[in-house]
C-alpha positions as a LaTeX table, in Angstrom:
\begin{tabular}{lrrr}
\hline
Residue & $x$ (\AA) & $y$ (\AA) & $z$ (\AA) \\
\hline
Unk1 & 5.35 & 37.27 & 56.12 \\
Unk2 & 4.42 & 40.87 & 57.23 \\
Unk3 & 1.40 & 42.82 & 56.17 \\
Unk4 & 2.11 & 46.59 & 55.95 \\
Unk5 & $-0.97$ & 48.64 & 57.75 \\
Unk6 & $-1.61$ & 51.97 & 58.06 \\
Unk7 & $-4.64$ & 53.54 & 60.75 \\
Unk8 & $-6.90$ & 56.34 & 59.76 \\
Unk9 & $-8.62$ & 58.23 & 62.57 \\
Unk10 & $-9.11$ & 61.62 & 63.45 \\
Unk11 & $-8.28$ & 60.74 & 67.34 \\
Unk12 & $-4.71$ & 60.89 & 68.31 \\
Unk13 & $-5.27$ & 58.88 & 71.26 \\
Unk14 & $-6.57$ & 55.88 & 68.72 \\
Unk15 & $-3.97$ & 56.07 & 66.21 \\
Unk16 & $-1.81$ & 56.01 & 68.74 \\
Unk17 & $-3.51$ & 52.98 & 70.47 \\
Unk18 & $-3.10$ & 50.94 & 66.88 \\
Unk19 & 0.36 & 51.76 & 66.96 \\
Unk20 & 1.54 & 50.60 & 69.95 \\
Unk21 & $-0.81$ & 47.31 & 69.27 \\
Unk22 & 1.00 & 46.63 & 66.11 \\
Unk23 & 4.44 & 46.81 & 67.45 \\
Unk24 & 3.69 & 44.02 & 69.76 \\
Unk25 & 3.10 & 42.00 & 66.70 \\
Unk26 & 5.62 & 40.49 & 64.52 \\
Unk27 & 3.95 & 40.41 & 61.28 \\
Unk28 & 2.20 & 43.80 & 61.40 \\
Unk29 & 4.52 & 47.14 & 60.02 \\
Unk30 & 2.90 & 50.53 & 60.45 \\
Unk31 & 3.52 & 51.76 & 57.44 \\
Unk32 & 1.79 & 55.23 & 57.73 \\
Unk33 & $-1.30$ & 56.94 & 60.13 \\
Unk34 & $-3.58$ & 59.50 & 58.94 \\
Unk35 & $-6.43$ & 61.51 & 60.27 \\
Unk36 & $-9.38$ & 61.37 & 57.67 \\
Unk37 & $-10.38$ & 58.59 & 54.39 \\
Unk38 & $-8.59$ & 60.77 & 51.68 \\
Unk39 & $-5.55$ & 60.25 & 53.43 \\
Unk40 & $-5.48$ & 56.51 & 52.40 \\
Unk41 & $-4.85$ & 57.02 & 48.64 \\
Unk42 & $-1.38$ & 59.24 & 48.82 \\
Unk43 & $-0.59$ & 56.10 & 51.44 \\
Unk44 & $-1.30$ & 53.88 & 48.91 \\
Unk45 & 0.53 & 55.46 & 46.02 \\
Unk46 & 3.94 & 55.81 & 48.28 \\
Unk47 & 3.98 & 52.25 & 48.96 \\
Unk48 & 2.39 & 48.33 & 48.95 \\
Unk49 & $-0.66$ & 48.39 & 51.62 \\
Unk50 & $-1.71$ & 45.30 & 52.85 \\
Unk51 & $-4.22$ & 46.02 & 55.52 \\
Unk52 & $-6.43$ & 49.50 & 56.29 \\
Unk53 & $-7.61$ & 50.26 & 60.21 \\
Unk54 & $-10.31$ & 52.17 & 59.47 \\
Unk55 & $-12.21$ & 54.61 & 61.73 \\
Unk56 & $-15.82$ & 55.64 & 60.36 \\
Unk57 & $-17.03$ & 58.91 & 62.04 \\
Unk58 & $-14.45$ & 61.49 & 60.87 \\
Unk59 & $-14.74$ & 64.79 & 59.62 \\
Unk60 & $-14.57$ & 65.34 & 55.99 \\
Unk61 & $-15.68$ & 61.83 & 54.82 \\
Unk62 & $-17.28$ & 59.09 & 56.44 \\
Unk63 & $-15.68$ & 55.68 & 56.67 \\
Unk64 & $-18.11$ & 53.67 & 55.59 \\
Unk65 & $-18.79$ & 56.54 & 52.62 \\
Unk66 & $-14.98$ & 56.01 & 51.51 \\
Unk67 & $-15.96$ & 52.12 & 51.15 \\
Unk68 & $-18.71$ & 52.33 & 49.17 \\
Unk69 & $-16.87$ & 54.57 & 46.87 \\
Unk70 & $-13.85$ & 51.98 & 46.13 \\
Unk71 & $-13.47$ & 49.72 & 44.04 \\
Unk72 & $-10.27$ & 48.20 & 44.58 \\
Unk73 & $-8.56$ & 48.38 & 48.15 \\
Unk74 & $-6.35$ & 46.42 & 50.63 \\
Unk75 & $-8.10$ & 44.37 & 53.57 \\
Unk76 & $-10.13$ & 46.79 & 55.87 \\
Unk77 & $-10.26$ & 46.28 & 59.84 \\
Unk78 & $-12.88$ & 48.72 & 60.85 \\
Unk79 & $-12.51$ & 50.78 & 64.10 \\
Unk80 & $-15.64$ & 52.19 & 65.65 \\
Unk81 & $-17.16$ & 53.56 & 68.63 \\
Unk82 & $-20.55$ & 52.71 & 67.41 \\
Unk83 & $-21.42$ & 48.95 & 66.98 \\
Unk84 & $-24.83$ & 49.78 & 64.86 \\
Unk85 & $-22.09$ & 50.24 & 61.63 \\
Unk86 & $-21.27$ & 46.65 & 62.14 \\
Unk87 & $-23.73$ & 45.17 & 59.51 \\
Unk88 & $-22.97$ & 47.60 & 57.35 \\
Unk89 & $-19.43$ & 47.14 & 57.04 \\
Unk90 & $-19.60$ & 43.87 & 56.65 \\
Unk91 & $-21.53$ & 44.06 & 53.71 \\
Unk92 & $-18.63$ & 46.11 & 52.41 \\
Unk93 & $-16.48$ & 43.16 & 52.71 \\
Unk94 & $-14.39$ & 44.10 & 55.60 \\
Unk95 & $-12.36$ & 41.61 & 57.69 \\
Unk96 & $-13.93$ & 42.70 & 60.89 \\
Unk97 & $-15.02$ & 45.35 & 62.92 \\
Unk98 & $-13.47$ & 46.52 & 66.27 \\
Unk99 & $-15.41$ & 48.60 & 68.66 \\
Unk100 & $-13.36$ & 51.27 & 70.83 \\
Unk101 & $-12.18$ & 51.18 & 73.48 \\
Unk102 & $-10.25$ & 47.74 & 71.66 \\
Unk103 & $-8.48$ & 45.46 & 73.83 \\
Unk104 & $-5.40$ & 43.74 & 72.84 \\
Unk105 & $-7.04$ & 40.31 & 72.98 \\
Unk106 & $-9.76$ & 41.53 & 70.45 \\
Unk107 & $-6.94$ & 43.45 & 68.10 \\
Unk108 & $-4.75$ & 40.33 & 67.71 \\
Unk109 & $-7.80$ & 37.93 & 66.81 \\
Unk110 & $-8.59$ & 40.27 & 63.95 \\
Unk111 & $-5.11$ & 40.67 & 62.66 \\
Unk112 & $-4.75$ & 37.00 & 62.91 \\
Unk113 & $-8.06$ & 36.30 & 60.58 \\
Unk114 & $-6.36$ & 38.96 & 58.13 \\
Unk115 & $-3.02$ & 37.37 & 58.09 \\
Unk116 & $-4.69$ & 33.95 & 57.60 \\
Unk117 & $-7.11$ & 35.49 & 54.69 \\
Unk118 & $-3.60$ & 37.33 & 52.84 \\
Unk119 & $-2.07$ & 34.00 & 52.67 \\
Unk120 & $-4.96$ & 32.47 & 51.08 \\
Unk121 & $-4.87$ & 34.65 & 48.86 \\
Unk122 & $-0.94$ & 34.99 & 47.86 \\
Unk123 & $-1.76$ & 31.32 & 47.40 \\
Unk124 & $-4.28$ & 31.40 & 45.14 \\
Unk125 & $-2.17$ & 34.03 & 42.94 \\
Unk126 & 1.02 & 32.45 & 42.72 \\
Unk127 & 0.11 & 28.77 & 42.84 \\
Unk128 & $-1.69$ & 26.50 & 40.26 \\
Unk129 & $-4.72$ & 25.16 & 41.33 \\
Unk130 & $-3.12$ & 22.06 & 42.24 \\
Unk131 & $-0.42$ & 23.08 & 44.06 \\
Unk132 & $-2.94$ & 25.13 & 46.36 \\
Unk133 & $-4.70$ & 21.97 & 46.85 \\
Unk134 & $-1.26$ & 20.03 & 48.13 \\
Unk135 & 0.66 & 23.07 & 50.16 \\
Unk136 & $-2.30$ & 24.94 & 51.75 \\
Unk137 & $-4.38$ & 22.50 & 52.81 \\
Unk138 & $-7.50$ & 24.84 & 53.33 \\
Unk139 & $-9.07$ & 27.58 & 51.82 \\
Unk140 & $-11.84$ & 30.23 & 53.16 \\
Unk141 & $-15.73$ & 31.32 & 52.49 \\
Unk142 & $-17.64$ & 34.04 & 53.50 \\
Unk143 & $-20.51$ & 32.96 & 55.20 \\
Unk144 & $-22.94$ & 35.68 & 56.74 \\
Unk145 & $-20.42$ & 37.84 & 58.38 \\
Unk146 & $-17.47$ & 35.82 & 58.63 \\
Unk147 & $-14.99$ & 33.72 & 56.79 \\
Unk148 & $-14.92$ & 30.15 & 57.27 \\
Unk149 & $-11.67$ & 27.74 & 57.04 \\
Unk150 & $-12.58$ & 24.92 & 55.13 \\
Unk151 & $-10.30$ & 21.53 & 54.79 \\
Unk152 & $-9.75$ & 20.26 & 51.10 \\
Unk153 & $-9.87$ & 16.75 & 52.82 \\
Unk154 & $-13.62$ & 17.52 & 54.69 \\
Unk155 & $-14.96$ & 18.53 & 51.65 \\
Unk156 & $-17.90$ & 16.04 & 50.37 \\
Unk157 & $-19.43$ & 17.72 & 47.91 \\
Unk158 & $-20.30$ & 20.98 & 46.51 \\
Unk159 & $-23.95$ & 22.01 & 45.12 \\
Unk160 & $-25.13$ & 25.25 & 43.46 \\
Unk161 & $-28.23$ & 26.82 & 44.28 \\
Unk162 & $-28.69$ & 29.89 & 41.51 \\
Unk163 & $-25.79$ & 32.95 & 42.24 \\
Unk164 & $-24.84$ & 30.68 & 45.42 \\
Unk165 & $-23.58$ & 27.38 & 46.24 \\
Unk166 & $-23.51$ & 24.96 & 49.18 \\
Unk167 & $-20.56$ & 23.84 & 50.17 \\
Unk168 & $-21.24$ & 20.23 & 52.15 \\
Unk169 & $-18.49$ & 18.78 & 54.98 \\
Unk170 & $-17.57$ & 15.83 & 56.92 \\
Unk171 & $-18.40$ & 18.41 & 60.06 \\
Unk172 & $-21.54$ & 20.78 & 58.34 \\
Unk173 & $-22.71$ & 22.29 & 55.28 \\
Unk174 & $-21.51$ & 26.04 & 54.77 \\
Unk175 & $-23.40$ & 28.33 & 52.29 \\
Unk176 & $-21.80$ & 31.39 & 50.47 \\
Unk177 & $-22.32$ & 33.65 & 47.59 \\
Unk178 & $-20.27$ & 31.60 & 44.70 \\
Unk179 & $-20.77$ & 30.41 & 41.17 \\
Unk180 & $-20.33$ & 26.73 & 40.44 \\
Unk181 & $-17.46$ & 27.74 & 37.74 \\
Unk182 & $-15.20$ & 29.87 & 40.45 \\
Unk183 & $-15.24$ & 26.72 & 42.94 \\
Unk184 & $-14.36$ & 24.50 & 39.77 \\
Unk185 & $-11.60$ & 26.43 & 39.01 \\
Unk186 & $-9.79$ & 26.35 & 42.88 \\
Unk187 & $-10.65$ & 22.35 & 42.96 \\
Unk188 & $-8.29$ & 19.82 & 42.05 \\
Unk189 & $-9.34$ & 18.36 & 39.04 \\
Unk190 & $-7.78$ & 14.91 & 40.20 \\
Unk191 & $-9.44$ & 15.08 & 43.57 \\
Unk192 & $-13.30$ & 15.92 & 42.67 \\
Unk193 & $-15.58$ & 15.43 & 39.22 \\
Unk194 & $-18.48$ & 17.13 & 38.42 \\
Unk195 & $-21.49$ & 14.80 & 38.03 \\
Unk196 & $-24.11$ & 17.07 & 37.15 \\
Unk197 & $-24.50$ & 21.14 & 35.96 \\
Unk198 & $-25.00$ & 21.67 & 39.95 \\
Unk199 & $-22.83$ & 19.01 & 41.59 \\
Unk200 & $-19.17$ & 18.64 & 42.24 \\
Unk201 & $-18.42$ & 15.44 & 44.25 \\
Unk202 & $-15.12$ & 14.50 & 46.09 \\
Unk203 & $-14.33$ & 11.19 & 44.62 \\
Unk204 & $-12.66$ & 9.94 & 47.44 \\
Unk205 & $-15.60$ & 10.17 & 49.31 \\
Unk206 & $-18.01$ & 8.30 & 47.03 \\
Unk207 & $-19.11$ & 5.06 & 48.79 \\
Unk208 & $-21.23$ & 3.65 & 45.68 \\
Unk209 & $-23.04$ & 4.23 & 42.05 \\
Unk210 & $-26.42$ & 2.83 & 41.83 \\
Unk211 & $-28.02$ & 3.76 & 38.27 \\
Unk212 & $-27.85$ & 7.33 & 38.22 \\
Unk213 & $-26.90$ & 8.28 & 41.94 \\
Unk214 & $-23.94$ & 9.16 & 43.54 \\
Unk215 & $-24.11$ & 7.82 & 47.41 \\
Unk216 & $-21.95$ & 9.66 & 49.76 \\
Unk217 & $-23.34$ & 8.76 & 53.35 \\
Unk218 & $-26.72$ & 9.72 & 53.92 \\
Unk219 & $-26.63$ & 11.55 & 50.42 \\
Unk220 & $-27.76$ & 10.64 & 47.31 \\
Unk221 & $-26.66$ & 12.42 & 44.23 \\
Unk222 & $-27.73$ & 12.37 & 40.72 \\
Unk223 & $-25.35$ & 11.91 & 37.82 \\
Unk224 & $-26.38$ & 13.62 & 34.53 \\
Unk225 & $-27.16$ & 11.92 & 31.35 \\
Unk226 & $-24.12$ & 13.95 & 29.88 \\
Unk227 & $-21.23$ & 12.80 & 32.87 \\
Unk228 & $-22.21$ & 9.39 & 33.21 \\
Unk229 & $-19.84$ & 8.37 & 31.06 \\
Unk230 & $-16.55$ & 10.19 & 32.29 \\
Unk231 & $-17.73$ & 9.51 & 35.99 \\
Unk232 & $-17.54$ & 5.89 & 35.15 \\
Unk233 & $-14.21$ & 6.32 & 33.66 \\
Unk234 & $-12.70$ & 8.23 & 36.13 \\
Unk235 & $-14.00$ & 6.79 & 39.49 \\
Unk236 & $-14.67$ & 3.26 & 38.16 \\
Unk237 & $-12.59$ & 1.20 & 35.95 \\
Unk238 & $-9.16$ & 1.58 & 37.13 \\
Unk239 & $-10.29$ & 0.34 & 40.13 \\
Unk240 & $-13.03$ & $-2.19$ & 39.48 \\
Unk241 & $-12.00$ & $-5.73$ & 39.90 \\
Unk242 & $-13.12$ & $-8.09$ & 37.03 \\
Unk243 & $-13.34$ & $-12.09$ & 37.03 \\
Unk244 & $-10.15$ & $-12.85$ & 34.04 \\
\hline
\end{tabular}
């Protein structure tokens, strides 16, 4: 896999520094350089981006101006001299946010998070929901300012809280701005129910049913009137053993 990139700053010197950072890595291609924001859509346009370096002070139009004004772009590293942009930015939904002078240690840790977040979601595109599930393992949340890997197999249940949902873990509970429907949708619907119009539950991890609760550890769960039925279906009967 390679990701395509291209670096917009007005600095020679910085462009320059990208450059020579990405040719000591094997699945970055510099794929074009340019000195101000309204470069990036002829770039674009002449071929498949994958990632943006992004510099924000620069004449003619501010970085973080070009963000807000885009609707649809390719992952965005930001590149900075001045760390108060930081929060900022990563409101705009950027990967992350190197501050100049950027050391090769510091470059190849966020070019590593982007390659990881691409193949999530070349995944996601060209797989079925199940197949995700079996070949990748993982998948990742935003959480506050960074993206979290999360294990399909660490996953105990999931719980929504109005526009987010709560995502609890063999190793923690991780919060992020989801609808209940979207998480659904990516779950295997052979690996986890839903028990109620705000839980999801990993049925492997169920330990017992007692009236209308789910136990999973120290949690208890409540099963709606409406999935009572199918949650007995599904989790119980095949495997209950009865006296013949």
């Amino acid at each position: 896999m390679t990701l395509k990139c291209v670096a917009i700053d007005d600095e020679p010197l910085a462009r320059e520094c990208i450059a020579n950072y990405v040719k000591e890595i094997d699945f970055l291609q510099l794929a074009g350089t340019g000195s101000n924001p309204v470069d990036i859509p002829r770039l674009l346009d002449e071929q498949n981006i994958d990632l943006i370096f992004l510099d924000i002070q620069m004449p003619v139009m501010n970085g973080i101006e070009f963000l807000k004004m885009q609707q649809q772009l390719p992952m965005v590293i930001i590149t900075t001299a001045y760390p108060s942009y930081a929060l900022e930015g990563f409101q705009l939904d950027v990967i992350d946010y190197l501050v100049k002078p950027i050391t090769f240690n510091r470059f190849f840790k966020a070019v590593s998070k982007a390659k990881d977040y691409h193949q999530l979601k070349e995944r996601s595109t060209q797989h079925t929901t199940s197949t995700n599930t079996d070949t990748a393992g993982y998948f990742f949340i935003k959480c506050d300012y960074k993206y979290e890997r999360i294990y399909f197999s660490e996953v105990l249940f999931v719980e929504a809280m109005q526009n987010y949902v709560t995502i609890h873990t063999t190793k923690g509970k991780y919060i992020t701005l989801l609808y209940m429907k979207n998480v659904e949708q990516q779950l295997n619907q052979n690996d986890f129910i839903r028990v109620h119009k705000s839980f999801l539950v990993s049925i492997s991890k169920i330990e017992s049913i007692e009236n209308n609760e789910i136990i999973i550890g120290q949690h208890r769960i409540p099963i709606s009137r409406n999935c009572k039925e199918e949650v007995i279906e599904k989790v119980v009967n095949d495997k209950l053993w009865k006296k013949q």
